[in-house]
N, C-alpha and C positions, 0 to 999 in steps of 0.2 A: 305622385299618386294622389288623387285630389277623392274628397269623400263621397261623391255619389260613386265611385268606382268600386263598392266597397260594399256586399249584400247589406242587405238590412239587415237589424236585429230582429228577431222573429222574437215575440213574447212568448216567454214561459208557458206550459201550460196548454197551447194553444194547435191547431196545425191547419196549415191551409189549405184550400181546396186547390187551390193552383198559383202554384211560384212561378217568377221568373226563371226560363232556362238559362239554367250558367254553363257555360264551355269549360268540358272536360277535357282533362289529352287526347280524348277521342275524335272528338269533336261533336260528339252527344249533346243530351240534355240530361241533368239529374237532377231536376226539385226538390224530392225528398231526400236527396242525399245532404244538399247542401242545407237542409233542415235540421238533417240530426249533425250535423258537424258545429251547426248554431247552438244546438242544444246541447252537446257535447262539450263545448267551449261556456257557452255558461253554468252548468252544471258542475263542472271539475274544479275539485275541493282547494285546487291550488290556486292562489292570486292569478290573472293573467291580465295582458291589457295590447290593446293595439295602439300604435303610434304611429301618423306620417312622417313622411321626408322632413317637414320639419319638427317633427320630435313632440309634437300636440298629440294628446288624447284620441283617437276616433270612434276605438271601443274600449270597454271592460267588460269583464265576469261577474258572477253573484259575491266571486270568494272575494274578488277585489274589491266588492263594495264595503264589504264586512272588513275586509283590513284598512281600509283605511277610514271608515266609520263616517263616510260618504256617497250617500246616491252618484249614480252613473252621471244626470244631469251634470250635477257640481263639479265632478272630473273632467266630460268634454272638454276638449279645446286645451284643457292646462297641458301645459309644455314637463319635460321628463324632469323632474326634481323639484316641480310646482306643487306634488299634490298635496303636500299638506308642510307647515313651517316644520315642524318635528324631523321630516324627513334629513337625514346624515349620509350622503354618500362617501366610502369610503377609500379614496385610491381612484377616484375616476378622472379629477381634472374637470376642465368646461363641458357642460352641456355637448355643446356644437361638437366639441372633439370626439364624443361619446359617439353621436351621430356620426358623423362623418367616417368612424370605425366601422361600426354597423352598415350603413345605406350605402359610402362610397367603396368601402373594401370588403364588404362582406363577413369583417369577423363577428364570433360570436362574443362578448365580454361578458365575462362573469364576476360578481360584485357583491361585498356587502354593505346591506344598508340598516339604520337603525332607524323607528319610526315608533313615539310612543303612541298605542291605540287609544280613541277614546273609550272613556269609563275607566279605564286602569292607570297605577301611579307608576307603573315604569314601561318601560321603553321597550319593542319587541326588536329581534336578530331577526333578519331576511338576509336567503341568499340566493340572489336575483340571478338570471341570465338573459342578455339579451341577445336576439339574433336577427338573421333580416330573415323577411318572407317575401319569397318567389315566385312568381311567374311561369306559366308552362315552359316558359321559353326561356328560364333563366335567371331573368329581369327584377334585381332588387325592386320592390313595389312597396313596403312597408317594414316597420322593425315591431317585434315582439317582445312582452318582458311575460316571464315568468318567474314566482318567487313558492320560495319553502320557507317556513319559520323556523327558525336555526336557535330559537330562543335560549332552550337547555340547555343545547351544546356549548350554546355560546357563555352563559353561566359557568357553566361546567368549567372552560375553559379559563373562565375569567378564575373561578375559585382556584382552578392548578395552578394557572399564572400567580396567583398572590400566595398561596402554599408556597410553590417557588423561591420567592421572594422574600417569604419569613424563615425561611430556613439558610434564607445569605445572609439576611436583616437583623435577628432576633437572635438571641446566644452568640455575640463577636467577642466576647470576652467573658471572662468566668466572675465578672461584677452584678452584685443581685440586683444592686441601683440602676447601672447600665441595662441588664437586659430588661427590666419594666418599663423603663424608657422606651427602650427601642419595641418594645409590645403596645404600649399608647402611640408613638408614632404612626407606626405604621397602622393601628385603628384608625386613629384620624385622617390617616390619607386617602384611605379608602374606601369604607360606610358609614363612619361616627362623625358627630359634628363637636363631642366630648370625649374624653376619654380619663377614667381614673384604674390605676392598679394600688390595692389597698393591700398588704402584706402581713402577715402574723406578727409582732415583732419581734418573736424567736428565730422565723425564717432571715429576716434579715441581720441577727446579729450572728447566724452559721451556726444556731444551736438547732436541736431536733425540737421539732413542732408538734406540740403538742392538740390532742382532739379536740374539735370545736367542740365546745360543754353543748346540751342539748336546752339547757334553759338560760345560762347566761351569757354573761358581756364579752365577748374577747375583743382583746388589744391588737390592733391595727399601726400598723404606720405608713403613712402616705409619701408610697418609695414613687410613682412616677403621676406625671396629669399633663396631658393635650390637649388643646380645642384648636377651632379653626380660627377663632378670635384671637386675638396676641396680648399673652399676658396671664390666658385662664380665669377670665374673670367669674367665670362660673363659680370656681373653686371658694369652699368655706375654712377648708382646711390647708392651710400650709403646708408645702414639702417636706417631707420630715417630719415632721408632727405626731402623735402619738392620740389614737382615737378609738372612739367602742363605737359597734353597733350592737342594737339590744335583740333578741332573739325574734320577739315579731314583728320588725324592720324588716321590709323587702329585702336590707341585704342579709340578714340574719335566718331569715326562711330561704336563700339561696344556699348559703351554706348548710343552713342542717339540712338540706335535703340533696344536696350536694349537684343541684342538677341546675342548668339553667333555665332562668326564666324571662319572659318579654312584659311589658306593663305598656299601655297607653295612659300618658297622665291624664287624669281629670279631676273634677276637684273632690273624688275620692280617695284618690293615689296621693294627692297633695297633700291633706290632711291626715291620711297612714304617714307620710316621712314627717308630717308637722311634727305629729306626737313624741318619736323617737329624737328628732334635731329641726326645730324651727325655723333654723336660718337656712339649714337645706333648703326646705320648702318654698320658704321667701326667696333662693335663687333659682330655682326650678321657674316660679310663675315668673319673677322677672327678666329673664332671659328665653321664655315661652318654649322648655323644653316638654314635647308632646310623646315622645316616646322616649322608653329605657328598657337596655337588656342588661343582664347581670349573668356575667359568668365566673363559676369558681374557678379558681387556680387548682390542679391537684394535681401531683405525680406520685406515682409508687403508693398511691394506695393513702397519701398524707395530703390534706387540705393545707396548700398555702398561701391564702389569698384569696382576693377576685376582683377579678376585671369589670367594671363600671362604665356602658357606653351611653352615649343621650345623643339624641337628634333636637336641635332647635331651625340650624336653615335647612337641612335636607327634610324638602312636605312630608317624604314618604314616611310613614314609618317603618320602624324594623320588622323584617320578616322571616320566613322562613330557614329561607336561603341567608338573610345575614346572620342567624341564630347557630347555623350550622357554620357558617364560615367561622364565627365567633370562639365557635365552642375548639374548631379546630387549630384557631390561634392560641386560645387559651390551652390545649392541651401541650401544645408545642413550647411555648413559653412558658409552663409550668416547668417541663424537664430541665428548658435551659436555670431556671431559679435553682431548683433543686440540684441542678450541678452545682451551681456555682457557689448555692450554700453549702453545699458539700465541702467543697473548694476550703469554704471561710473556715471552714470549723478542723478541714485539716490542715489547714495551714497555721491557724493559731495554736493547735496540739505541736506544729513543729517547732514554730517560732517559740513556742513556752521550752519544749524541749531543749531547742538550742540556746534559751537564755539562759536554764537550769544547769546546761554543760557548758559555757562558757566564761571564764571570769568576768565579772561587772567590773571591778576594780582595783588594783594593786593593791593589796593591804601597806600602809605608809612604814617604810623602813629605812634604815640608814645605807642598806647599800645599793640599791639602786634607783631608781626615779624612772617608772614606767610609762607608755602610750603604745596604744595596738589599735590596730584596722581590721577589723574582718569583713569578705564580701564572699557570698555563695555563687557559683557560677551562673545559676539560674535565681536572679532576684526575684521574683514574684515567688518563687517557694520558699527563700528566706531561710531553707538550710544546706549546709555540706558536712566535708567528711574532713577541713581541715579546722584544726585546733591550735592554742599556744596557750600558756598558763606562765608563771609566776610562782613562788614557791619559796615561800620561805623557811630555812632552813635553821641547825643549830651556829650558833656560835655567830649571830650575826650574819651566816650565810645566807645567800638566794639562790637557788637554782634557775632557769632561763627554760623555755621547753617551748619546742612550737613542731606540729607533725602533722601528716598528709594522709589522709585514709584514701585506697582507691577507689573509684564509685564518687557519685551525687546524690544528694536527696535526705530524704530519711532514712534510708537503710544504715547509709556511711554515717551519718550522724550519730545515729545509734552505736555504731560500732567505735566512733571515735568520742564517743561520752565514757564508753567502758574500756579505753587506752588511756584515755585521760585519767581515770577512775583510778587506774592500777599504776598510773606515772607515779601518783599523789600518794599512795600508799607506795610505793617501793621509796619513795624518796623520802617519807617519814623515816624510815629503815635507816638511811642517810647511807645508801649504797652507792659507790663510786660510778661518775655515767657508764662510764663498758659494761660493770657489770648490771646496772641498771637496764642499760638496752637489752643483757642478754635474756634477764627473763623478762621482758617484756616481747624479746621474741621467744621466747618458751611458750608466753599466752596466746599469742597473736596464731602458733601452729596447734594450740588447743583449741582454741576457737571454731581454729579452719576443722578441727577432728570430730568436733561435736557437731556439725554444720551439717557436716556429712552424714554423719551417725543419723542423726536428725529426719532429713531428707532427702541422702544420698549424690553422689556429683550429679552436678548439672551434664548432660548427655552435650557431647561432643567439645568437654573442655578438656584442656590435653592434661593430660596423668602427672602430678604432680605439684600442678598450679594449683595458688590455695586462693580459696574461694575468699578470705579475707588476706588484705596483703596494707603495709602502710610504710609510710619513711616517718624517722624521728629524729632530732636532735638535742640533745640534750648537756646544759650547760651548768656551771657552778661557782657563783663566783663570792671571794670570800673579801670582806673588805678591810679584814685586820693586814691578811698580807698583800693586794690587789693583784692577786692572782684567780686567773679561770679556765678552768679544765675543762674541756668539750671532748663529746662522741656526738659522731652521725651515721645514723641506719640509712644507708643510702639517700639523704638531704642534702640540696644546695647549702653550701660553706656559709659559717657567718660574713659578716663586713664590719670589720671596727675602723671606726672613723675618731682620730683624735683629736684633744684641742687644737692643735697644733693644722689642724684641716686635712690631714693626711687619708685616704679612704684605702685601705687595704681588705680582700678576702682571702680569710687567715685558710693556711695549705694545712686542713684537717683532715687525716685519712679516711677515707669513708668507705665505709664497712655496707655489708649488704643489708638491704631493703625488710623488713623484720615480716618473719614467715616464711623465709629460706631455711633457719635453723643448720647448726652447726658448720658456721663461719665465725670468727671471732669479730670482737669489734676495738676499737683503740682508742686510747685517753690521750690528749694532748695538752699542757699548759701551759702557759702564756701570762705575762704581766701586762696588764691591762694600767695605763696612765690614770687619774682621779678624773673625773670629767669628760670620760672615753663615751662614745656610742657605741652601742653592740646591737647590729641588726639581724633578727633571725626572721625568716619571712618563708613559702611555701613558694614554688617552681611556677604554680601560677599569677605572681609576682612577674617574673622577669622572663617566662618561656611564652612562646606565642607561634601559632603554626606558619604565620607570613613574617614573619622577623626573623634575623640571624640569631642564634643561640646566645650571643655574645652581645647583645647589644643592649640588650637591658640587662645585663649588670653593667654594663658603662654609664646608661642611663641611670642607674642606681648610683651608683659611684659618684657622678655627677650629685647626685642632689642632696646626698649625704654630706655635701663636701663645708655646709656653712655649719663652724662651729659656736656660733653665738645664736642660732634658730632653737625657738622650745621645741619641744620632742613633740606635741601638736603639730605645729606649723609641720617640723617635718614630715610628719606621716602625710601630709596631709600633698606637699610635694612632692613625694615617692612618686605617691598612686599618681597622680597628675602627669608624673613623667616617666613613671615606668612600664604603667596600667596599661596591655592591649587594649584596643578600641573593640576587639570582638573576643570576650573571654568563654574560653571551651571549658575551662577548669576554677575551683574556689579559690583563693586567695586569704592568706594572713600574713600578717606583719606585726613584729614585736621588736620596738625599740627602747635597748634600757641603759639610760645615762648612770657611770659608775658614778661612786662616791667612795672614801677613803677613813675608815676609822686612826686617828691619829691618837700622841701618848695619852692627850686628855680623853677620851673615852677608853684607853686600853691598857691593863697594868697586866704585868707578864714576872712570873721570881720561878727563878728554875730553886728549887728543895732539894738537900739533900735526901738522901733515905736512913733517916732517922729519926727513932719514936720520939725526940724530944724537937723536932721541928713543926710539930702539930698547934702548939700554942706558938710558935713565934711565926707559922703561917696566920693563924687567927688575928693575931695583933696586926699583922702587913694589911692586911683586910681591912680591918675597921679604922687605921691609920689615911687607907684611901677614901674609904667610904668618908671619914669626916673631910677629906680636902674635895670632894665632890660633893660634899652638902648632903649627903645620905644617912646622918647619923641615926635614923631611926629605922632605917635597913641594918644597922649594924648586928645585933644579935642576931636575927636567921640567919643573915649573911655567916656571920663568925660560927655559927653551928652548923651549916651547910658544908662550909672549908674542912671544917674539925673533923666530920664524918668522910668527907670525901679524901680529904688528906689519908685518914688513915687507912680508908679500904684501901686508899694505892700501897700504903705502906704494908699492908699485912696479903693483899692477892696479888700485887701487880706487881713490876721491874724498873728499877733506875732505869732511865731516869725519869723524876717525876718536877711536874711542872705544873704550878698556878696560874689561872690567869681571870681576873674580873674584867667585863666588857660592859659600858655602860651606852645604851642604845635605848629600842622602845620599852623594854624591859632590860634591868639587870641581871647579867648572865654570871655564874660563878663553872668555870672549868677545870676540872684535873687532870693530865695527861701522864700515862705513864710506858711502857716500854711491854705491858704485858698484854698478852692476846686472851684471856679469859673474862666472858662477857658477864659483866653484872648481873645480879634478879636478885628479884625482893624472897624474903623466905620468911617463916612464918616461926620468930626464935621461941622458945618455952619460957617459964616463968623462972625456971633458975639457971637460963643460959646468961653468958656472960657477953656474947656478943651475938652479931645477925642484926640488929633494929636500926644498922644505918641508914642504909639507906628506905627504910620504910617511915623514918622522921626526916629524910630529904623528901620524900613524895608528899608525907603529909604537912611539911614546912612550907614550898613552893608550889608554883603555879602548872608546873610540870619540869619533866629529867627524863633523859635519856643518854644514850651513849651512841659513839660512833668510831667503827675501827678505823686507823689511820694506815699511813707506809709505815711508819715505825712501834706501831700499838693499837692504846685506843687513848679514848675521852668519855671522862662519864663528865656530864653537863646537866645543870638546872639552873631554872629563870623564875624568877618572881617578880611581880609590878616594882614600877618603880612608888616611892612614895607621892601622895600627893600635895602639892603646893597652898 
């Protein structure tokens, strides 16, 4: 279709007295018709344009002058995708191919294109179609474009797409560092050419944040910073760093008014940040940053932060639409912070918690030599619900204890700081393990009774099950005889492993799981070798959902098996070879090498029961004390024996027995046959006796008793002297 084929443009405005006739389907004339179809076609507020077969200009419209910010003249002749360098087509391919769709097959394609207008700083959406135009008779004769400005939508769409985008991008982990980051990144990828998040530094250390004062300084710390440049050389402040803005600082009027704002720098803007920070100012003009927008951080009603963007290579400056986009990143990123400060601050309340209820240390004693592992099934919350302890006893004794609360988290934690709580107190008692399990399952079914009392069963948990439930085991080992007595509330069996390399899990009846109430539980004991291991550990140790029940205690067994390894090194090879690679449950481990009090720390004289054995006990006494270098222990010592000797003589039953233990303190014991429990009493001024034991308490460091199978013992301990 060549261009004289093709009416004229009739000018604006104008009308002629006589057109040429054009052939209608009728085979008429209509002048005036094809006048207002001229006029029609330039008038119509949408872009349009005519194009030959090969794809060159022949007409436009008014609307199409104006979009492309070009006279009609300067369009002729240009070929489809010539008319101006700006022009983006999208998904279209060649030229030629574009055509050849249109003119040789008739389709219509439809397209976006980006084209920025003159006089404006960004770029307009167009959504073109082209089609062909026809001939009465059918006959492709030229192609057509028509366009809409698609600008908003296309905004519109960009802003959902990058919302999108910050809600997969921004909060990936509950780190306040991390998600600043990842809130300056994705700024800079996508309207900033800077980017700073400046932080409260209460929000970042997971405490509560405190109000922006309305006149003064608060303390910042510079948790993330982007540019497009490598390296942020923009930045004056270090990561991490610790900084103020002063109230009427552009960023200081952001935050007291909590809203955001846009600034174009000029060299009034310059000289406002001089005032507050100079070297800001000095890198503002040398990096020719022309526009800044500042947005606060806030959620929940709490200012934490704000977001700091600059443009130096993007000409445009910030506008509207980035102020809004802005403010919708920063709202978004504000909640991820505020979780994840959330997060910090409860996880430090747990991990304080769980350091408060866990031992830090073995207290240093002669009968055993400790090392433990604990690991919570879910690390990043850094608590659970299992426990082990250490415990030292009278006479030289330890007790061993390590126990499994059901549940994760904080709740079981909680629950298993107040088992722990009541281990320690039943064991000061120095009550035998079974009966120690029993009431501690007496507690563990009051617990569960007040739980309920409280807040009622949980709806749909079956009638009977207690809302707290835990396994314990609990051990005793004494080092004068190297015997050790164990119960277990439904807990995996110890494993003692001897010098000798031997790894056995000792056959101790195990009683039910504590919170069943009214089962009994059973003591068992065993001679334990000097230099034995004793491993007590929790199920999440050796159980694991894709492994045989069995094979991590072989694995255990196995690695217990070196008996010249420190009790370090072995914890440290358990976990390594026993440890599931995917743990459901908490895990502890408590390994305690025995040790053996021998005659030189232990003197032992069975007394008869008679009043004139009382001084010839006191002399055995201070006969050892001097062959042990203790002669200035001698007197408490010998008035210690004196009174305890005799209370056995005049309350208690043959037989009675002495025995001094010399360890981290010096221990003085009397053992006799009778079952009635000691107490202090309060004698008068002309009683003749009662003050024994009330100048043993006030003599020593502490005293107490403990019933046996055959009696009791009343026992007290005082420092050793110092050297």
């Amino acid at each position: 279709m060549d261009s004289e084929d093709v009416p004229a443009v009739v000018p604006a405005g104008t009308v002629p007295e006589q057109a040429d006739a054009v052939p209608d389907h009728a085979g008429g004339a209509a002048p005036l018709t094809a006048v207002l179809k001229q006029w029609a076609l330039d008038q119509i507020p949408l872009p349009m344009a005519l194009f030959d077969h090969r794809a060159c200009a022949i007409a436009v419209n008014a609307a199409m002058e104006r979009a492309m910010g070009r006279p009609e003249r300067d369009l002729l002749g240009l070929r489809l995708g010539e008319s101006g360098p700006d022009l983006l087509l999208q998904g279209l391919g060649p030229v030629d191919e574009v055509v050849a769709r249109v003119l040789r097959d008739g389709a219509s394609v439809p397209y976006e294109a980006y084209l920025r207008v003159p006089g404006e700083s960004r770029e307009h959406a167009w959504l073109l179609n082209l089609y062909p135009v026809k001939d009465a008779d059918g006959r492709i004769r030229a192609m057509s474009v028509a366009g809409v400005d698609t600008t908003e939508q296309y905004r519109a769409r960009r802003r959902l797409g990058l919302l999108n985008e910050v809600g997969l991008r921004i909060g990936t982990t509950l780190d306040v560092g991390r998600t600043a980051d990842e809130l300056a990144q994705v700024s800079t990828e996508h309207f900033a050419d800077f980017a700073i998040v400046d932080l409260l530094d209460a929000a970042v250390r997971g405490e509560e944040a405190d109000p922006v004062p309305p006149g003064g300084e608060t303390v910042f710390r510079r948790a993330a910073q982007r540019s497009v440049l490598e390296g942020c050389p923009e930045s004056v402040i270090p990561l991490g760093e610790l900084h103020t803005y002063t109230a009427h600082s552009p960023p200081g009027r952001a935050l007291g008014s909590g809203q955001a704002a846009r600034y174009t720098v000029d060299d009034a803007h310059v000289r406002w940040w001089a005032a507050d920070a100079p070297e800001r100012a000095h890198s503002m003009t040398r990096h020719g940053v022309h526009s800044k927008l500042l947005v606060p951080l806030t959620a929940r009603g709490v200012t934490l932060g704000l977001l700091i963007l600059a443009r130096h290579r993007t000409p445009e400056p910030f506008g509207e639409d980035d102020q809004f986009l802005a403010e919708e990143l920063a709202s978004r990123a504000a909640l991820c912070v505020d979780n994840a400060r959330r997060y910090t601050r409860e996880r430090a309340n747990a991990l304080a918690l769980q350091h408060s209820l866990l031992p830090h240390r073995a207290p240093r004693q002669a009968a055993v030599e400790a090392a433990s592992r604990y690991l919570p099934a879910h690390s990043r919350a850094g608590v659970g619900g299992d426990w082990f302890d250490v415990i030292p006893l009278s006479g030289a004794r330890v007790a061993l204890v390590v126990g499994d609360v059901v549940g994760h988290g904080l709740q079981a934690s909680a629950t298993m700081g107040r088992l722990r709580t009541a281990v320690r107190t039943l064991a000061d008692v120095d009550l035998a393990p079974d009966e120690l399990l029993t009431q501690l399952d007496d507690l563990v079914l009051r617990l569960d009774r007040e739980e309920q009392a409280a807040g009622g069963a949980p709806s749909g948990r079956n009638e009977g099950a207690g809302e707290f439930g835990a396994t314990c085991l609990y051990a005793v080992y004494d080092p004068v005889t190297r015997r050790c007595g164990v119960a277990r509330a439904g807990h995996p069996p110890p494993a003692l492993a001897t010098p000798d390399g031997r790894v056995e899990f000792l056959d101790i009846p195990v009683g039910p799981p504590l919170g069943l109430g009214g089962l009994p539980f059973e003591v068992t004991e065993f001679d334990v070798p000097e230099g034995s291991v004793l491993a007590l550990y929790t199920d999440g140790l050796v159980e694991a959902p894709d492994r045989d029940p069995n094979a991590g205690y072989e694995l255990m067994r196995a690695a217990l098996a070196d008996p010249d390894a420190t009790l370090e090194d072995t914890c440290d090879r358990v976990l390594r070879a026993v440890l599931p690679g995917r743990r459901a449950d908490d895990m502890a481990l408590l390994l305690a090498r025995t040790r053996g009090l021998d005659a030189e720390h232990v003197a032992t004289w069975e007394l008869p029961s008679d009043p004139a054995i009382v001084s010839r006990a006191r002399a055995l006494a201070g006969d050892r004390l001097a062959d042990w270098g203790l002669e200035e222990a001698a007197f408490v010592t010998e008035m210690v024996v004196s009174e305890l000797v005799t209370n056995a003589l005049r309350y208690g039953s043959p037989p009675i027995r002495l025995r001094l233990i010399r360890d981290e303190t010096l221990i003085c014991e009397v053992s006799d046959a009778g079952s009635a429990a000691p107490h202090l009493r309060r004698a008068r001024v002309y009683d003749e006796g009662g003050r024994g034991l009330l100048i043993v308490a006030q003599l020593t460091e502490r005293w107490g008793s403990r019933h046996t199978g055959a009696g009791k013992t009343i026992w007290a301990e005082q420092a050793l002297p110092r050297e």
